[in-house]
ZAPA-256144 format. One record per residue (C-alpha): y, x, z; residue in one letter. Coordinates in pm, whole numbers, padded with zeros to 5 digits, always signed. Layout:
N
YXZa...
END
This chain:
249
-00166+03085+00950x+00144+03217+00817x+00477+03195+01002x+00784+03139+00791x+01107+03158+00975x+01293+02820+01072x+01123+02535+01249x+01077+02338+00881x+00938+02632+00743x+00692+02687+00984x+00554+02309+00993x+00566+02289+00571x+00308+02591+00603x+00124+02460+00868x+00089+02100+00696x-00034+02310+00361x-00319+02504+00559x-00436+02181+00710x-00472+02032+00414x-00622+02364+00213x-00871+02374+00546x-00947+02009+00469x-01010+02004+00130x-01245+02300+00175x-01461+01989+00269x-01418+01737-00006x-01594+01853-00280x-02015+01859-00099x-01917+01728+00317x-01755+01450+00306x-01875+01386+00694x-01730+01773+00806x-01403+01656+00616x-01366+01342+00884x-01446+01605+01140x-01177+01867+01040x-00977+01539+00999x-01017+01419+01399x-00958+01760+01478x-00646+01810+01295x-00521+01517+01490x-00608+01571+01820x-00521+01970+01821x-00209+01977+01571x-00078+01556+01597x-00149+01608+01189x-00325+01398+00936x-00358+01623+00645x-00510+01436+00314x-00538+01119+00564x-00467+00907+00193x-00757+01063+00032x-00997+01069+00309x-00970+00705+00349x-01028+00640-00031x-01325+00813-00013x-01450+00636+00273x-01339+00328+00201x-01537+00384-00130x-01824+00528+00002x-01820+00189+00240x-01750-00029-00036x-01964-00301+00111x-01772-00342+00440x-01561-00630+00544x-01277-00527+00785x-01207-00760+01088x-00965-00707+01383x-00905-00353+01260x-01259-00294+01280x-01523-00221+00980x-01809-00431+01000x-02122-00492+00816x-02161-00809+00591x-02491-00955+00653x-02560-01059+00287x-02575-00637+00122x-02514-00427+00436x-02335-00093+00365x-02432+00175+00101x-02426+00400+00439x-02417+00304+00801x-02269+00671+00865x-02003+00625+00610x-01888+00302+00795x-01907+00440+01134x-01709+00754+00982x-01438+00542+00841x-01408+00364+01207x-01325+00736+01332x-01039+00815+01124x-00897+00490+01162x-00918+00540+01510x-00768+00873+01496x-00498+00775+01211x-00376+00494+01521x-00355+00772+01760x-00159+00945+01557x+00072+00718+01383x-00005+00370+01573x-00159+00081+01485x+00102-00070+01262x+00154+00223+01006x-00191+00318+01021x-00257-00052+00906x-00066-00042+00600x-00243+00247+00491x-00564+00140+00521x-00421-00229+00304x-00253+00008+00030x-00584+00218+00006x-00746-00081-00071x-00540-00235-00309x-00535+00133-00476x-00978+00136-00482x-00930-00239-00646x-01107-00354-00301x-00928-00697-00329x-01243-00887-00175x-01226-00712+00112x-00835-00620+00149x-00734-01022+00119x-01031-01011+00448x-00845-00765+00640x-00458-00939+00558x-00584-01312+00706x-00725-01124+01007x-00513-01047+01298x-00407-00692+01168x-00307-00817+00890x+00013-00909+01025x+00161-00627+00880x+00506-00423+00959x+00736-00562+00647x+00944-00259+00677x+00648-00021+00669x+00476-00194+00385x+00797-00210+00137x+00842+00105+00148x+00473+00235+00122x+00471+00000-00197x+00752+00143-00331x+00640+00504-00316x+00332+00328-00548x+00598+00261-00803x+00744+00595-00760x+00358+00703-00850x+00393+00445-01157x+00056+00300-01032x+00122-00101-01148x-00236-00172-01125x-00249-00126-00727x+00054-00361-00661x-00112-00604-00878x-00415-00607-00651x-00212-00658-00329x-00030-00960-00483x-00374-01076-00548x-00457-01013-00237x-00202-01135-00023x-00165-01471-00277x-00127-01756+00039x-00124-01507+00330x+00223-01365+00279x+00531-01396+00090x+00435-01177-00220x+00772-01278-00415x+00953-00922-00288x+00645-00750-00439x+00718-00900-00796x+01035-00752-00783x+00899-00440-00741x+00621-00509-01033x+00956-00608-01245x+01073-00286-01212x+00767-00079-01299x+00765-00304-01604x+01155-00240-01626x+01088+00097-01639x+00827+00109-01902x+01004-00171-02145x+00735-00414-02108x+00896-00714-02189x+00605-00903-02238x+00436-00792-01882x+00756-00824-01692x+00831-01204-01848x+00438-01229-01762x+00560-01189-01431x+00763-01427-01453x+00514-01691-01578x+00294-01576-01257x+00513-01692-00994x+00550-02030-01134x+00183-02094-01122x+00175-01972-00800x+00506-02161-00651x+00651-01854-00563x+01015-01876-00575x+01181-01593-00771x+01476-01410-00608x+01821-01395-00771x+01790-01026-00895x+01434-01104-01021x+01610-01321-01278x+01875-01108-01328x+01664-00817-01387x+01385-00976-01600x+01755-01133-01813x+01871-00840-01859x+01563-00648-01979x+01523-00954-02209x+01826-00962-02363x+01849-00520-02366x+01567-00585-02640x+01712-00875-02839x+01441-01133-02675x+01549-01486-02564x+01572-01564-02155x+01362-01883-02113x+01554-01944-01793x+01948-02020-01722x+02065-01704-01498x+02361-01885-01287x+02676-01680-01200x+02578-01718-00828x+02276-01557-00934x+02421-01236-01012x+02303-01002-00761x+02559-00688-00860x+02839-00959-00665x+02574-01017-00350x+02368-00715-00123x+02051-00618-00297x+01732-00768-00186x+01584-00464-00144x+01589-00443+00203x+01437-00803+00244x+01662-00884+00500x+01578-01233+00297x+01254-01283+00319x+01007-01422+00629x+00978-01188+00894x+00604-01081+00904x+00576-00945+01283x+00395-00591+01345x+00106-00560+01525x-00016-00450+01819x-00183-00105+01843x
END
């Protein structure tokens, strides 16, 4: 390993060898990539490619249920491999070492929304782990709409419909849509939450107004002036919305 001068030096090449080691894996070993994995974390506190491993597995496992933080078998279909599953348990285990229960949890609930696992993602959020850290998740589901991937915070929503409050995360589907100029997706959006009885937030109607009315479209809603979020503190911190308590490790 190559040492660069300066402390931030040093651990940027460090990180980059641990993950060039573990992707040396990927392509044919997928069970000597969850070793170099556990390794990394118990010799160097890393988790090099610890997103992609867990797709993989979770993939490769695509059969499992997940229950107290554990993977399990369903009894109907089993698992395509009993190795895979008892793989996965391994780096999750490790992951929590690592980075504790609650972050590691939020991973593991974005990689599923990401492999379209909504079955068993809406499992894991009514369980007891599913109780996950608000602040954690926000901003792990805004780096997905930094990554412009739309279709993953759909399948969370869809997830999560009755077992949280899933109105913040339309407001950050809004803005993908924003983004693109999807009028018709973002006022779908809109169309969504009534059917579901989810209450939209102030700059959720401000936003989706103004996108409207950018392209010349009529608002089907009356935007108040209390409603104007530019005069009140953006929601984005959800100071606003339920507390959802973190659990324990």
């Amino acid at each position: 390993m190559k040492l660069k001068i300066g402390h931030g030096d040093f651990y940027i090449s460090k990180q980059k060898d641990l993950e060039l080691n573990m992707a040396s894996y990927f392509r044919d070993d997928l069970e000597g990539a969850a070793e170099e994995f556990k390794r990394c974390t118990e010799v160097h506190k890393a988790t090099p490619l610890q997103h992609e491993l867990l797709c993989r597995l979770v993939v490769k496992v695509n059969a499992a249920v997940l229950e107290q933080g554990k993977v399990q078998t369903e009894s109907e279909s089993g698992v395509q491999s009993d190795r895979a599953a008892d793989l996965l348990q391994q780096v999750l285990d490790a992951c929590r070492g690592t980075h504790g229960g609650p972050s590691t949890h939020v991973t593991l609930a974005v990689v599923l929304a990401e492999q379209g696992m909504i079955k068993q993602l809406r499992h894991f959020l009514m369980g007891p782990q599913g109780k996950l850290n608000k602040t954690l998740l926000f901003a792990r589901l805004k780096r997905l709409v930094d990554e412009n991937k739309l279709e993953a915070i759909k399948n969370f929503v869809e997830a999560g419909k009755g077992t949280m409050d899933v109105a913040p995360i339309y407001m950050l589907m809004l803005q993908l849509y924003s983004r693109r100029g999807d009028c018709s997706g973002a006022l779908s959006l809109w169309t969504s939450m009534q059917d579901l009885s989810v209450t939209p937030s102030s700059e959720f109607l401000t936003t989706l107004a103004e996108l409207l009315r950018s392209h010349k479209l009529e608002v089907p809603f009356v935007v108040t002036p209390a409603e104007e979020w530019p005069e009140q503190p953006r929601p984005e911190t959800m100071k606003n919305s339920p507390q959802i308590s973190s659990p324990s490790t």
